[in-house]
N, C-alpha and C positions, 0 to 999 in steps of 0.2 A: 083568740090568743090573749093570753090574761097577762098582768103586769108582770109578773113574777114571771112569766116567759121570756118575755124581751127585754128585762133586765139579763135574764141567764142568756138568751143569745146575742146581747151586746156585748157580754164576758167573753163568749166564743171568740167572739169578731174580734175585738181585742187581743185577746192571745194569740190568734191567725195573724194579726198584723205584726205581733211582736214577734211572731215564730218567724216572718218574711222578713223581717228587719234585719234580724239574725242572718238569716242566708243572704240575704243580699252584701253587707257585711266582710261575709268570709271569700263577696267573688272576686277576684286580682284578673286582670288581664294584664298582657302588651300586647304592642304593635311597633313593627316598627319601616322603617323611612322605605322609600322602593329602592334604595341603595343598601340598603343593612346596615349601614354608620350611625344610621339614629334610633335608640328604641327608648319606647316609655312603657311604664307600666302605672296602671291605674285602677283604683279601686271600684267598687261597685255603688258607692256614694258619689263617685265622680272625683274625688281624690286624687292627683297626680302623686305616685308614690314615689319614681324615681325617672330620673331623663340620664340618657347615657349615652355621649357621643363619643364615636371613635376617632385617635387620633389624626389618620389620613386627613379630616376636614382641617388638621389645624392652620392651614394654608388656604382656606377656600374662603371664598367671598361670604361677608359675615349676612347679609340678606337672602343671601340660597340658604345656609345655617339655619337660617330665622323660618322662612319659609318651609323646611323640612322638619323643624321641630313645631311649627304650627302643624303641619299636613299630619303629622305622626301622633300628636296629642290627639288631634281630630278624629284618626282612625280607631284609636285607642278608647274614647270617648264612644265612639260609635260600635265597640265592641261591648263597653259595660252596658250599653243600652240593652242590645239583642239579649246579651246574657242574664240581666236582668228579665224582661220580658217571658224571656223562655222560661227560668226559676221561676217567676210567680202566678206564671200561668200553669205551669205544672203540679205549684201547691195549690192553687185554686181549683184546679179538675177542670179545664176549660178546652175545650175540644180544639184540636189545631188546626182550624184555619179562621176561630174568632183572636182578634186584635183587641188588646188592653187598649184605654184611650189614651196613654202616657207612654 
């Protein structure tokens, strides 16, 4: 393989990584609380985009509050993950049951 090859499929790789940047980018998830009073949504960069609590907690003890928008962030967090993985194993052709190391 000559220079001029792996120049040209360094370009490749590159543009694969910018195409995955891209999609990963556009993914949004939420998740929300095992009460339904808390939901977040979060980006595919790991981005919290928005937290929204419902009124009924305005009376509840503010460390359950705290605690259920930890737990909720969490799960939310743990959804950009999977959906991450799925996307770029899917642009990558990667047979499904190998595991990205990230």
């Amino acid at each position: 393989m000559g220079i001029m090859d792996k120049m040209k499929q360094a370009k490749d790789m590159y543009g694969n990584m910018k195409k995955m940047q891209q999609e990963v980018d556009k993914i949004v998830v939420e998740a929300s609380s095992k009460n339904s009073l808390i939901t977040v949504a979060a980006k595919g960069n790991h981005q919290i985009l928005s937290i929204k609590i419902d009124d009924q907690l305005q009376n509840s003890d503010l460390r359950d509050i705290e605690k259920q928008i930890l737990a909720t962030c969490n799960e939310a967090l743990g959804k950009v993950d999977k959906e991450v993985k799925s996307k770029m194993g899917s642009m990558m052709n990667l047979p499904g049951g190998l595991k990205l190391p990230f």
